[in-house]
C-alpha positions in Angstrom: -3.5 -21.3 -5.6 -3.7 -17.6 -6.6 -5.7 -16.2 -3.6 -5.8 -12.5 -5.6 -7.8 -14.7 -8.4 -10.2 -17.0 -6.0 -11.6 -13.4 -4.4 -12.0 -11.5 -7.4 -14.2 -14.6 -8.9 -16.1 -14.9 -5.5 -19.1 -12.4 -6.2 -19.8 -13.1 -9.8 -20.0 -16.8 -9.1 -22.5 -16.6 -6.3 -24.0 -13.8 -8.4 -24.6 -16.7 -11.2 -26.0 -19.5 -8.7 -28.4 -16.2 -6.8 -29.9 -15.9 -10.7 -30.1 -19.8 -11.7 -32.7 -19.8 -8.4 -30.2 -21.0 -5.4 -31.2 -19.6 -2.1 -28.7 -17.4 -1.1 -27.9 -18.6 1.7 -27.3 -21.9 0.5 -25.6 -20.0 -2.4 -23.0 -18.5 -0.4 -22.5 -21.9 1.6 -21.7 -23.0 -1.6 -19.6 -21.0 -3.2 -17.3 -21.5 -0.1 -17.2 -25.0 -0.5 -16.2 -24.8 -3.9 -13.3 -22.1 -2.9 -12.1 -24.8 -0.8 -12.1 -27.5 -3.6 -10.0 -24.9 -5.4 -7.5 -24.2 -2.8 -7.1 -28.6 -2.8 -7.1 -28.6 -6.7 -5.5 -25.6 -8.1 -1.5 -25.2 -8.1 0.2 -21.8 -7.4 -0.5 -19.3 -9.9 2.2 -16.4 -9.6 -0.6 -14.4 -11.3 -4.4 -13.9 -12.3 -3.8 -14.2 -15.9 -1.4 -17.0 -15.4 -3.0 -20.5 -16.7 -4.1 -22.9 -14.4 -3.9 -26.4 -14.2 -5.4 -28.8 -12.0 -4.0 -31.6 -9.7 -4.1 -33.6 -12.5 -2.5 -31.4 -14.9 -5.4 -30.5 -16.8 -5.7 -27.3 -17.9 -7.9 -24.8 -16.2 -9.2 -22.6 -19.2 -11.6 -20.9 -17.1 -11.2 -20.4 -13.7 -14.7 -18.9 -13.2 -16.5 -21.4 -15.0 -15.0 -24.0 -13.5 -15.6 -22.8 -9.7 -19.1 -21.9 -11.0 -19.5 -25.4 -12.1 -18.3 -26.9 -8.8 -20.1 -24.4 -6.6 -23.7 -25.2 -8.3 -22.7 -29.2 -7.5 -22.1 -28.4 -3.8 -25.6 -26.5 -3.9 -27.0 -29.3 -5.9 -25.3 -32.3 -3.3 -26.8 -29.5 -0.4 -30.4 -29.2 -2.1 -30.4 -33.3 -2.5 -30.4 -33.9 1.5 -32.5 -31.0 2.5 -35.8 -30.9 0.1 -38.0 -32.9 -1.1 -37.5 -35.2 -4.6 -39.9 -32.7 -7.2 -38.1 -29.3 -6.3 -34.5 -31.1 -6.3 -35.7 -32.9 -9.9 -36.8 -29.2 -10.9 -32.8 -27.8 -9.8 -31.1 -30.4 -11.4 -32.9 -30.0 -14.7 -31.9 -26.5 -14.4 -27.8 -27.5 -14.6 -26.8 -25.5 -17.5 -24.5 -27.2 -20.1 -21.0 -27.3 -19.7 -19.1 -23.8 -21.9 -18.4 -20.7 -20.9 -20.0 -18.9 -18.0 -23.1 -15.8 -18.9 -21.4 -12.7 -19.2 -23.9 -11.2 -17.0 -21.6 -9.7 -13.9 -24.2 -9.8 -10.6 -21.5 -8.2 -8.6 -23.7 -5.2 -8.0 -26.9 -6.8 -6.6 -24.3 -8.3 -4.9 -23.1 -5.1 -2.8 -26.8 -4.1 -2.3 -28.0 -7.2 -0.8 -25.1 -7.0 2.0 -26.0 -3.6 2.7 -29.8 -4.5 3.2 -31.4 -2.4 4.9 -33.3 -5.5 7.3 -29.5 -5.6 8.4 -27.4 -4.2 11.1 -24.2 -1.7 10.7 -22.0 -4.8 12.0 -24.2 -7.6 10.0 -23.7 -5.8 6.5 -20.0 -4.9 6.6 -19.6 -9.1 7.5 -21.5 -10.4 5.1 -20.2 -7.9 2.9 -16.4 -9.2 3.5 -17.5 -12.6 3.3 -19.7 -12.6 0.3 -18.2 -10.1 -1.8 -14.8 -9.8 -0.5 -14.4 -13.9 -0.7 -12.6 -13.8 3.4 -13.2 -16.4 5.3 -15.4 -16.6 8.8 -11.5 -16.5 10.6 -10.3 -14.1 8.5 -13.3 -11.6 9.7 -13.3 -12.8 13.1 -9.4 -12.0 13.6 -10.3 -8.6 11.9 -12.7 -7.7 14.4 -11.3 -9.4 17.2 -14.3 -11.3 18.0 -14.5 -15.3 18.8 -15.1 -17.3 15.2 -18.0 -18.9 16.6 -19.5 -15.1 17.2 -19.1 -14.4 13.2 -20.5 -17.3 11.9 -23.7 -17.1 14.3 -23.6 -12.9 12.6 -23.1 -13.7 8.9 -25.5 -16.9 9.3 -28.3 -14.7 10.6 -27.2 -12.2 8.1 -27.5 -14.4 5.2 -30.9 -15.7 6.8 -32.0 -12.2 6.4 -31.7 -11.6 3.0 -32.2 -15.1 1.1 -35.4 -14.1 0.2 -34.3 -11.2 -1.6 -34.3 -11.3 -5.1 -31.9 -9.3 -7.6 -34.6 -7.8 -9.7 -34.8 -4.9 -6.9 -32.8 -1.4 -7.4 -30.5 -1.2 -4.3 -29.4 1.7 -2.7 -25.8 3.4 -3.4 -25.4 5.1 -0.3 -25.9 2.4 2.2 -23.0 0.5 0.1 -20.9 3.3 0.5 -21.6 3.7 4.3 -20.9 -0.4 4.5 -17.5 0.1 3.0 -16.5 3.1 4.5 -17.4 1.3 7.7 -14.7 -1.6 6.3 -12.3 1.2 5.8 -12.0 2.5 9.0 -11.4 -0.8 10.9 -7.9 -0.3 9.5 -6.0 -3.3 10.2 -6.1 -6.1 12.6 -5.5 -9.8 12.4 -3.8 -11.0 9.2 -5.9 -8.8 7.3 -5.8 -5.0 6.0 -8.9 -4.0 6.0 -8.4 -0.4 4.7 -6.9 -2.0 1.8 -9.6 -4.3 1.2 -12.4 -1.7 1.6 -10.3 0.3 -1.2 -10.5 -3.2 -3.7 -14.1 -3.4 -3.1 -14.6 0.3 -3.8 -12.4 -0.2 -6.8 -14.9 -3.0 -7.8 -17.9 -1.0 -7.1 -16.8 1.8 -9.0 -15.9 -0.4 -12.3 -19.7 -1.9 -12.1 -21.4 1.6 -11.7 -20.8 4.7 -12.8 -21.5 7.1 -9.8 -19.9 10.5 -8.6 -20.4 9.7 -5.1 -18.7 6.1 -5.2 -16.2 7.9 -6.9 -15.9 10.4 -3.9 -15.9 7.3 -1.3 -12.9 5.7 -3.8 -11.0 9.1 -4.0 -11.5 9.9 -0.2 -9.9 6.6 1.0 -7.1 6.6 -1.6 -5.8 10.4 -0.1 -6.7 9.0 3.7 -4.5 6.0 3.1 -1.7 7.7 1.5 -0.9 9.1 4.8 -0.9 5.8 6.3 2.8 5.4 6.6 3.2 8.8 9.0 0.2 8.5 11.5 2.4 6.2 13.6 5.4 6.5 15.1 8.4 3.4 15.2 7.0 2.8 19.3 3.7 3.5 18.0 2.1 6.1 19.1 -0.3 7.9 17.4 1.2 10.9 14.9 -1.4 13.7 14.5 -2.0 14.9 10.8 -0.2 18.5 11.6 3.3 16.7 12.9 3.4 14.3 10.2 6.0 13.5 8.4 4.8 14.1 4.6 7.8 12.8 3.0 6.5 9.7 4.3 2.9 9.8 2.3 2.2 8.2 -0.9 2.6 10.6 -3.7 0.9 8.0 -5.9 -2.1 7.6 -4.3 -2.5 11.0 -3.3 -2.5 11.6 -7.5 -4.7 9.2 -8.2 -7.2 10.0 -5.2 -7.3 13.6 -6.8 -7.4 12.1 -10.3 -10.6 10.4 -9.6 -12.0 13.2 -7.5 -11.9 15.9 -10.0 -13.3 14.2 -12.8 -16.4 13.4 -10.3 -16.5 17.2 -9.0 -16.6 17.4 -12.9 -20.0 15.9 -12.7 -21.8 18.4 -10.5 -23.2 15.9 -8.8 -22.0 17.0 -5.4 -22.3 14.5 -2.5 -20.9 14.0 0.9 -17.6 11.4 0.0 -16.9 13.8 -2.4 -16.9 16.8 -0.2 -14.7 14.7 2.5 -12.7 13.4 -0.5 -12.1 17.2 -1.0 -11.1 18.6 2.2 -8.6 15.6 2.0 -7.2 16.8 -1.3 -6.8 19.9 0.5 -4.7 18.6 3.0 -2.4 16.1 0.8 -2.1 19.6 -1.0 0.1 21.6 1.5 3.9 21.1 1.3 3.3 21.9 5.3 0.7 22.2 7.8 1.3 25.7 8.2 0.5 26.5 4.4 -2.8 24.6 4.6 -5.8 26.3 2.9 -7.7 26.5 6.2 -9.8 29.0 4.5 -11.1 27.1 1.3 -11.7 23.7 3.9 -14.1 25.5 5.9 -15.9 26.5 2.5 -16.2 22.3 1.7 -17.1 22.1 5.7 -19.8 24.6 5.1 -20.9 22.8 2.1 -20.7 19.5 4.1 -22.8 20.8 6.6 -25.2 21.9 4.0 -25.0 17.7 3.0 -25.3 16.5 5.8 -26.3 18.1 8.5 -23.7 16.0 10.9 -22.6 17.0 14.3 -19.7 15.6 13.5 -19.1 17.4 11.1 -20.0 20.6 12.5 -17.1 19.4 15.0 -14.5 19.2 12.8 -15.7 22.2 10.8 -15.0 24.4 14.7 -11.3 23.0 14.6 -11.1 24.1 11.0 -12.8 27.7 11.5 -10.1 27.7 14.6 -7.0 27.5 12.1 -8.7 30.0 10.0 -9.9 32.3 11.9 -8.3 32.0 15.2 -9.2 29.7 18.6 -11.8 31.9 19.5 -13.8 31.9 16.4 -13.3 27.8 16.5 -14.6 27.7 20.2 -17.2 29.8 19.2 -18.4 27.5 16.6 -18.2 24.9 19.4 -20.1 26.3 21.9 -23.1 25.5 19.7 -22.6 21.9 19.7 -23.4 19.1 22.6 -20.7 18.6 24.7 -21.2 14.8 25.0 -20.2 14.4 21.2 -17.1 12.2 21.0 -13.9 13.9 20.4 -15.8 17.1 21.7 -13.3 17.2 25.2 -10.3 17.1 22.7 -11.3 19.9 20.6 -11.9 22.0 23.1 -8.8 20.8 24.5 -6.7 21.8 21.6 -8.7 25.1 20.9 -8.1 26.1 24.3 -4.6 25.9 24.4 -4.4 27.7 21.0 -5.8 30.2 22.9 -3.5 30.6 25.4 -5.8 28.7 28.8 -3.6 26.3 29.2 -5.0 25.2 32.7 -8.7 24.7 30.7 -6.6 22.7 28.2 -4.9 20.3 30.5 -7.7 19.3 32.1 -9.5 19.0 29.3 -7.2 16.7 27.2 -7.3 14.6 30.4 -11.1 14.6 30.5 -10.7 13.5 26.5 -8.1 10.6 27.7 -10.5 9.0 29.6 -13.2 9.3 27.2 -10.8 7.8 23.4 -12.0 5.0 21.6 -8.8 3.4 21.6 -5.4 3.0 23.2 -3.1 4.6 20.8 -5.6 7.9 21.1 -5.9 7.9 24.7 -2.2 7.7 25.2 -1.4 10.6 23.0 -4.5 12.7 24.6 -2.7 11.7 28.2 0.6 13.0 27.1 -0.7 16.5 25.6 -2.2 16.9 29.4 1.2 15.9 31.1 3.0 18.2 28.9 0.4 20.9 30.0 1.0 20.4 33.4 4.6 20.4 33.4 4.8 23.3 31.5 2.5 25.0 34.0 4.9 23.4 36.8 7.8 25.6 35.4 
């Protein structure tokens, strides 16, 4: 069973049942249920294009057609022990013929209706894995280390949500994008990357629309993940972007992230992925950290800002005017900002001991210890204090 196959089918197929009338929560239930049939029926498949054959040895011409068969039975079988005898007479008359399956690719309705906005942040990137990214309830769960019984209960209501929507409605891009990039930075947990699979469904979005800004998102997490490889170190701990080694990024991906953002910049259709996307590209740019074009990335902050209007991005605009323009500039820049932001403390921190106030910056990487998001942060945050102090010790 080619797993690489069943996931790239999953969307189009409940796509096709959505359209014939199925409910989609009944839809999805079903399209799982046929996935499973698949992974009993089908043999190993080294690849995508490689031909199937059944249990049997019969040949499997058309994979999609054939789980799309099987899928609308398990909805059918479903529909038969929950409604009454007229609407399950009016389904079944509705059983196409067996051939090939409609060209018609609802992969993108698909996309919007996870990112509905009747959904949560947390609701929309799980039904989004699940439904469009073909991973099981276990496989999200593990990924978001939450209890399997928690994710069901979240994609059920999720799906509950949106099964009256129908796929005659424009959807919204940027929500999509938001839902993905969410995916993206999860990273990796359990036995799945989810960095990786944000980057296939952004792959798969960008082949079914043609949009700057998806093209930005795609872009931005190609040159972000390209880098992947040096943010850790072999015990690890977390490798900031300045001490990296960049004979450990991915050249590839770096050239195709830039690739793909240029010919969007060509567009003049600026948005805000493409403007991250940029400042990126700037940084995969630099043979070192010390000939980075600080200058030119506060230009695509400024722009950014313009966007976006983000604290957060005002943030990370003070630590680049900082680099180009000196500490005091950057905590300049800072001063104007809430100090309760996150990642504010370790700015400052950083900013501070540019600046020579190495005192202010111990205690502030300490404060921003106690305040990380996660482990691997808070112990690099707590050693840049320790090293503070015991320099000060001296």
């Amino acid at each position: 069973m080619n797993e690489a196959l069943l996931r790239s089918l999953t969307p189009s197929v409940l796509g096709i049942l959505v359209r014939r009338g199925a409910d989609f929560a009944a839809a999805e239930d079903a399209v799982q249920d046929a996935l499973v049939e698949a992974v009993r029926v089908w043999p190993d498949a080294p690849s995508p294009s490689s031909r199937l054959r059944s249990s049997r040895g019969d040949p499997i011409r058309d994979p999609k057609g054939w789980l799309t068969t099987v899928a609308w039975r398990k909805y059918l079988d479903a529909t038969r022990a929950d409604v009454a005898r007229r609407r399950r007479e009016d389904h079944v008359d509705q059983e196409p013929a067996p051939g090939p399956t409609p060209s018609v690719d609802d992969t993108l309705q698909l996309y919007f209706l996870c990112a509905h906005p009747a959904l949560t942040p947390a609701s929309a990137v799980a039904l989004t894995l699940r439904a469009v990214g073909g991973l099981t309830t276990r496989q999200i769960a593990q990924a978001y280390l939450v209890p399997e019984a928690t994710m069901a209960q979240r994609i059920s209501r999720a799906k509950r949500t949106v099964s009256g929507v129908r796929f005659d409605r424009p959807g919204d891009v940027a929500t999509v994008l938001r839902v993905l990039y969410l995916v993206f930075n999860e990273g990796y947990s359990g036995d799945v990357d989810l960095a990786a699979e944000a980057i296939r469904l952004t792959r798969q979005l960008a082949a079914a629309i043609d949009h700057p800004e998806v093209a930005g998102l795609l872009a931005l997490m190609l040159l972000h993940h390209a880098r992947r490889a040096a943010r850790t170190a072999p015990d690890g701990s977390l490798v900031p972007l300045a001490e990296q080694d960049r004979g450990r990024w991915d050249t590839r991906a770096i050239a195709e992230g830039v690739e793909i953002l240029q010919a969007a910049l060509a567009r003049d259709r600026l948005g805000e992925f493409q403007a991250q996307a940029a400042i990126a590209a700037l940084h995969a740019d630099a043979p070192t950290a010390a000939e980075t074009d600080w200058v030119q990335i506060v230009e695509w902050y400024d722009e950014l800002v313009r966007l976006t209007d983000s604290p957060v991005v005002r943030l990370n605009r003070a630590v680049a005017v900082g680099e180009a323009d000196g500490p005091r500039a950057g905590l300049a820049a800072l001063a104007t900002l809430d100090a309760a932001l996150p990642r504010h403390a370790a700015v400052a921190a950083y900013l501070h001991e540019r600046d020579g106030d190495l005192t202010t910056a111990a205690r502030l990487y300490a404060e921003a210890a106690h305040q990380a998001p996660n482990l691997a942060e808070r112990d690099y945050l707590t050693r840049q204090a320790a090293r503070l102090n015991s320099h000060r010790g001296r």
